[in-house]
N, C-alpha and C positions, 0 to 999 in steps of 0.2 A: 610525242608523249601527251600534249596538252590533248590532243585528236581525239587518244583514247580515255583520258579521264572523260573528256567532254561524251563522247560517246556513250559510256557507263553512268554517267551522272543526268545524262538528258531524258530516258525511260524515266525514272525516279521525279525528276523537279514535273515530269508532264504531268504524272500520277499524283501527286500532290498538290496540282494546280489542278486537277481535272475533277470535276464535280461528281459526290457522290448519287442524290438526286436532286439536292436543294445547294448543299455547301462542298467544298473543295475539301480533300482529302487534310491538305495541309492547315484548313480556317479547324477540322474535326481537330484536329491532333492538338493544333494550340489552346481550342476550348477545354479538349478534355484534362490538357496542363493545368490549367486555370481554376478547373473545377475543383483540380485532386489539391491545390494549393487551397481552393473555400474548403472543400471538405476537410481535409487534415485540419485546418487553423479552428474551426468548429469543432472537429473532434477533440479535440487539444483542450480549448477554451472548454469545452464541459467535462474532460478529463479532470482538470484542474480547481473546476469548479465543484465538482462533488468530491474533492481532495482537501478541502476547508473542514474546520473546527464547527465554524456557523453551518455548515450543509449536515453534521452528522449529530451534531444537537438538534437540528431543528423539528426531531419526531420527539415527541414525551416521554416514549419510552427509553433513548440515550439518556434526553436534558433530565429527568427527572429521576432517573435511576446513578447508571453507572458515572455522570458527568458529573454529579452530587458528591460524589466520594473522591472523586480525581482531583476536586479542589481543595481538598483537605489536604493532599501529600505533598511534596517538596517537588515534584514533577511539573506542579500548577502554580507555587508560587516558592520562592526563595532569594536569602541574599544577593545573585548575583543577578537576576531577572533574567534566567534562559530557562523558555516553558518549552516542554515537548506538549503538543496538542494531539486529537484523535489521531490522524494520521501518519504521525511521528513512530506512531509507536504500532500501527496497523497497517500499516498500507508502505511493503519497500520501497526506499527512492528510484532507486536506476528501473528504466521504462518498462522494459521487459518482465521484469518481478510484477510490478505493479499493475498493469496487463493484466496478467493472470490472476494477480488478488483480487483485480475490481471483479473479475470474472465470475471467481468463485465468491466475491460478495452480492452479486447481482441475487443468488439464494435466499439472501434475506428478505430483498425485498417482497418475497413471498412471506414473508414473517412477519412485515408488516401489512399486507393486503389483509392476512386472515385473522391476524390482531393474537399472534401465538403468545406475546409480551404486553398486551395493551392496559394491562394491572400493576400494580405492585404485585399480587400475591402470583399473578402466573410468570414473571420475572422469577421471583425467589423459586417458586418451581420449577422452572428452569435454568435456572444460575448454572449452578455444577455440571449440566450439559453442556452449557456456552462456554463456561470457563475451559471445560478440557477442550473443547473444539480450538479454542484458541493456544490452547498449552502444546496442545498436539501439531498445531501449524509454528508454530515457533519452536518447538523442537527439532522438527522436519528439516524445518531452515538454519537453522543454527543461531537462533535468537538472532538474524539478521537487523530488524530491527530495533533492537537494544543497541546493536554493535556501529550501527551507524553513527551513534553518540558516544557508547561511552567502548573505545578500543584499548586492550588489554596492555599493547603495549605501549600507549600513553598514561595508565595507571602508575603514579606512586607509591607502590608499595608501603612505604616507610610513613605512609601518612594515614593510612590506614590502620583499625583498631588490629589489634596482633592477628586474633580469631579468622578476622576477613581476608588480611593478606595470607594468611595461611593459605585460605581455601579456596582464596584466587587464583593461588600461585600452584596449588596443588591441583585443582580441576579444571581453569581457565589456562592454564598456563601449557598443561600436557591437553587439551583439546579433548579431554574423557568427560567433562559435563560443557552443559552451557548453560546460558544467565539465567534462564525458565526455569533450571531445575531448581533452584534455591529461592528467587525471586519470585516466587507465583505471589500475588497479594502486594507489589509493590505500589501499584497506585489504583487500585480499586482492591475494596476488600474483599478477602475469602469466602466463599460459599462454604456452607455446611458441607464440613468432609467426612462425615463421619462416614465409616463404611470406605473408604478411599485408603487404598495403600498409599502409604509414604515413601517418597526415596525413591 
């Protein structure tokens, strides 16, 4: 038996020891191991690095705009000191979501090359488009990111003002709304709706 493993396995360790034109099949495979472990650990380190508070303020148009108002609400400062920051609330945790948001956020950065926000006043003319682009991805998703913090069925009802558990209990509760649809304006404020169906 040993005969024939040895026999099936000696093809194999030759080819692996045997040079491709400069290096052994076997020295290729373990670099390319190596590689994929710097690659991934790079791709990672700047995943997470453009996954910061500091990375998505640091254009004028976040810091000076929408990041101005987020410090105003209870999201950015309050009694218990737990801040959701940019990506808390934009970007879902588990890998695979996230992926694909940075994906479809890589768009903007065309938004910043051609300066489509680089005012205040073209910001405010563009609000209400940004704001549903955002409304619309978090409906899509089921307010995924809202729900990473705050889960329905860790809510105490009874602690809530009557109105809210009502209508938490009554929309969150049978899965016919989600947080988006009541909560638009919770930490940056509403664009002009006029002209905007409600509801």
């Amino acid at each position: 038996m040993w005969e024939r493993i040895k026999h099936r396995l000696l093809p194999i360790w030759r080819t692996l020891r045997s040079p491709s034109r400069h290096y052994s099949l076997g020295f290729l495979t373990v670099a390319g191991f190596v590689a994929g472990i710097v690659f991934w650990g790079g791709f990672n380190t700047a995943l997470e690095a453009t996954n910061t508070e500091t990375f998505c303020t640091g254009c004028h148009e976040m810091r000076d705009n929408v990041f101005q108002e987020l410090k105003t609400t209870i999201h950015y400062s309050n009694r218990s000191g737990v801040r959701a920051t940019c990506p808390d609330c934009h970007v879902p945790h588990n890998w695979t979501n996230k992926i694909a948001r940075k994906m479809q956020a890589s768009k903007e950065v065309w938004g910043k090359v051609f300066g489509t926000i680089d005012t205040r006043e073209k910001f405010l003319d563009h609000r209400l488009e940004l704001a549903m682009h955002e409304w619309d991805r978090l409906k899509a998703n089921d307010s995924l990111e809202c729900r990473n913090c705050h889960d329905y069925s860790s809510m105490d009802l009874t602690r809530q003002g009557s109105r809210a558990a009502q209508t938490h209990k009554l929309w969150l509760g049978t899965r016919k709304k989600t947080c988006i649809d009541c909560h638009k304006g919770v930490a940056h404020h509403l664009p002009d709706m006029t002209g905007v169906p409600q509801g």
